[in-house]
C-alpha positions in Angstrom: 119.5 117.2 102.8 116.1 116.4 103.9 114.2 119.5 103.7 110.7 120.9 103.1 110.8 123.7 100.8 107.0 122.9 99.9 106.1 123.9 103.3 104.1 126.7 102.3 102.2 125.0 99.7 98.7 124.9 100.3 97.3 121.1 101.6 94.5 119.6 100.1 92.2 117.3 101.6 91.9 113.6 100.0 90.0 111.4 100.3 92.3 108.1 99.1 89.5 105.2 99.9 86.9 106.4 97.3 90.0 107.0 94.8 91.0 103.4 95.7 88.1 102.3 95.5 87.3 103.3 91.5 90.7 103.1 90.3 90.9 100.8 87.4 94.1 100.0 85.6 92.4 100.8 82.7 92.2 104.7 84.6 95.6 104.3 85.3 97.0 103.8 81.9 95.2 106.7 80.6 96.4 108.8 83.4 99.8 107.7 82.7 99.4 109.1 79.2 99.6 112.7 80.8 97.7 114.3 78.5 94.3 115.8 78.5 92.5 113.4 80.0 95.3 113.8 82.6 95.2 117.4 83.1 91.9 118.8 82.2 89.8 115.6 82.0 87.9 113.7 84.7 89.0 114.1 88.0 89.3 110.5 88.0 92.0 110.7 85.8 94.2 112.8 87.3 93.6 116.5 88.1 90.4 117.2 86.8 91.2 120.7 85.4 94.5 122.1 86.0 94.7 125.6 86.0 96.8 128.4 86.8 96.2 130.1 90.4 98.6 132.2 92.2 97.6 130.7 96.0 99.8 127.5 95.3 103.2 128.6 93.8 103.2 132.5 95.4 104.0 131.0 98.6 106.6 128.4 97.7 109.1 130.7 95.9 110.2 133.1 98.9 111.8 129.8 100.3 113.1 128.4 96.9 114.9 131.7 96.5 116.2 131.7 100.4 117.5 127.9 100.4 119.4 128.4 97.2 120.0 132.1 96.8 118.6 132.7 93.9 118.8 136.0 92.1 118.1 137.8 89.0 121.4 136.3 87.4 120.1 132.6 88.3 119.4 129.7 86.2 116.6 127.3 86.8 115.2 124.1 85.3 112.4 122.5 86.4 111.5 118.9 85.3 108.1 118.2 85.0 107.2 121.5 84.8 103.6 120.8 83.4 101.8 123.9 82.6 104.6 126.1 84.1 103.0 127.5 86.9 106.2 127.4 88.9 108.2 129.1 86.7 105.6 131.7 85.8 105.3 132.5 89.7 109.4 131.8 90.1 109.7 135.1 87.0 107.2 137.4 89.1 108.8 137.1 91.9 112.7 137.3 90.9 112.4 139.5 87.8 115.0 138.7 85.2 116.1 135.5 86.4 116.1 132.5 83.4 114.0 129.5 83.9 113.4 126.5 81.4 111.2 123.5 82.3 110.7 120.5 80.3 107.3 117.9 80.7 107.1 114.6 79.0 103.2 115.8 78.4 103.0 116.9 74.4 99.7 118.6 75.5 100.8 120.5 78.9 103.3 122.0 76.9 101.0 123.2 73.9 98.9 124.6 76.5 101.7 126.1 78.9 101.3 129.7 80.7 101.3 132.0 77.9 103.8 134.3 79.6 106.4 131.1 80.1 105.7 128.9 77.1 108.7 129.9 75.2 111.0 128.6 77.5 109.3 125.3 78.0 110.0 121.9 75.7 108.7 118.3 75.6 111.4 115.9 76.7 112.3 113.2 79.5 113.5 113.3 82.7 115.6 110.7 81.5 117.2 112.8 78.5 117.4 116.1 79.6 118.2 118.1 75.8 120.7 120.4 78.4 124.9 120.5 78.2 126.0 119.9 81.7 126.6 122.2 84.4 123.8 124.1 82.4 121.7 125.1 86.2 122.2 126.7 88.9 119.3 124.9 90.5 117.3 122.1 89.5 113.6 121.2 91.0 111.5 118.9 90.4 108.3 117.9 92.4 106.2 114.7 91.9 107.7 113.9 89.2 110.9 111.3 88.5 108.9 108.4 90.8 106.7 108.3 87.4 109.3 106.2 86.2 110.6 102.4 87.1 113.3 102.5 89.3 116.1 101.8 87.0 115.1 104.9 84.7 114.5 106.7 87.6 118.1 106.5 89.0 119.1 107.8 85.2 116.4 110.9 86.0 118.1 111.5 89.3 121.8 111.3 87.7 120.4 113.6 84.8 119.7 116.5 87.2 122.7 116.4 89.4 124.7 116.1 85.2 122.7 119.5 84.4 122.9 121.0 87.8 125.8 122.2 89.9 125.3 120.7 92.5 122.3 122.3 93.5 118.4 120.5 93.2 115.2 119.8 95.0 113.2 117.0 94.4 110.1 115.5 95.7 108.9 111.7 95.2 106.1 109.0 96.7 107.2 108.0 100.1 105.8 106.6 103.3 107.0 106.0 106.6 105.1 103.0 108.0 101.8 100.9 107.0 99.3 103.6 107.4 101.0 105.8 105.2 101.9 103.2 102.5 98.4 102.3 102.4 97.2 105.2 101.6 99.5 105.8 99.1 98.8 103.2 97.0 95.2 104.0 97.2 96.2 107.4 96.0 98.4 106.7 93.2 97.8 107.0 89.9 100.9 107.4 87.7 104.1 106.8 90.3 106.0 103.3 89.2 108.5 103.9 91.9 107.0 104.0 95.3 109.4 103.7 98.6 110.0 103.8 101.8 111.9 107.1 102.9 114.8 105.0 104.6 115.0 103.3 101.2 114.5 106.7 98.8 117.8 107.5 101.0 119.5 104.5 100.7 118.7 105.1 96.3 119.6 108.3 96.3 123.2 107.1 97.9 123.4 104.5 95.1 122.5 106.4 92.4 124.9 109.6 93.4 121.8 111.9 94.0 123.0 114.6 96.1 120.8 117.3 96.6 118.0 117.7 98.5 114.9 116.0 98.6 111.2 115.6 100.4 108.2 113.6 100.3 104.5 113.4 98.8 102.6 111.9 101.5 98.6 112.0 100.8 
């Protein structure tokens, strides 16, 4: 279902013309690389420092843990798990439960959360290194639209083969001109960039069946 489980995450102000405006393709690729430069480099290249803070996630989890009933005897993964803020936050708040999160990013996970960096591993959202069935939930935000659409539909069928049954996703979306506009101003590292009517129409082709929203700058 369509549902906004990131409600409670706080909203940032961006300003997408002057991003536009300096993005080069030659900033793109290095943002693509998703390494330093990515997360702790130049803002221009992606976050510009990206560190731990308890305002962003500490909201969020109270409604991951209400949508999917998630308890100290859960199991989640979370792909694209960068510097495992989530799951640091997602452990704090539901103690003993077992997380794992995976990042394509060599260097987010070499400089993961201390307290979460044992359970996190360099690997694709394309090849998840899990048996199937392995989750009880599955999220991942921003993150699978990173990829062209055909590896993206095998990132989508890789979480619903780990899950059962149960995941949250978010991806790049807009709803008319305006929005799309901005978004591609915005963008740095998405390769898969639709309209929500035709996210929904994907996710029906590719047999993605749990829930789902939208990053909208």
């Amino acid at each position: 279902m369509e549902i906004d489980l990131l409600r409670n995450y706080p909203r940032t102000n961006r300003d997408t013309k002057a991003r536009g405006e300096t993005k080069t393709e030659e900033v793109r690729q290095i943002a693509r690389q998703f390494g330093q430069a990515f997360f702790d480099g130049d803002r221009q290249y992606g976050y510009g420092g990206f560190y731990y803070n308890s305002r962003f996630w500490q909201p969020v989890i109270p409604d991951f843990k209400r949508h999917f009933s998630l308890t100290s005897d859960s199991c989640v993964l979370d792909v694209g798990c960068a510097k495992g803020f989530m799951l640091h936050d997602m452990r704090e708040a539901i103690p003993g439960i077992d997380v794992r999160g995976v990042d394509i990013s060599d260097y987010a996970v070499a400089n993961a959360k201390e307290e979460v960096r044992e359970w996190i591993q360099q690997a694709c959202a394309t090849h998840l290194p899990f048996n199937d069935n392995a989750f009880d939930v599955v999220i991942s935000i921003n993150t699978v639209h990173n990829l062209e659409q055909a590896e993206c539909a095998i990132a989508l069928q890789e979480i619903m083969r780990v899950s059962k049954g149960k995941a949250f996703i978010t991806v790049d979306a807009y709803r008319n001109e305006d929005e799309k506009a901005r978004m591609l101003e915005w963008n740095l590292t998405a390769k898969t960039i639709m309209h929500v009517d035709e996210w929904k129409a994907f996710f029906n082709d590719v047999g993605y069946t749990g829930d789902y929203y939208w990053f909208m700058p």
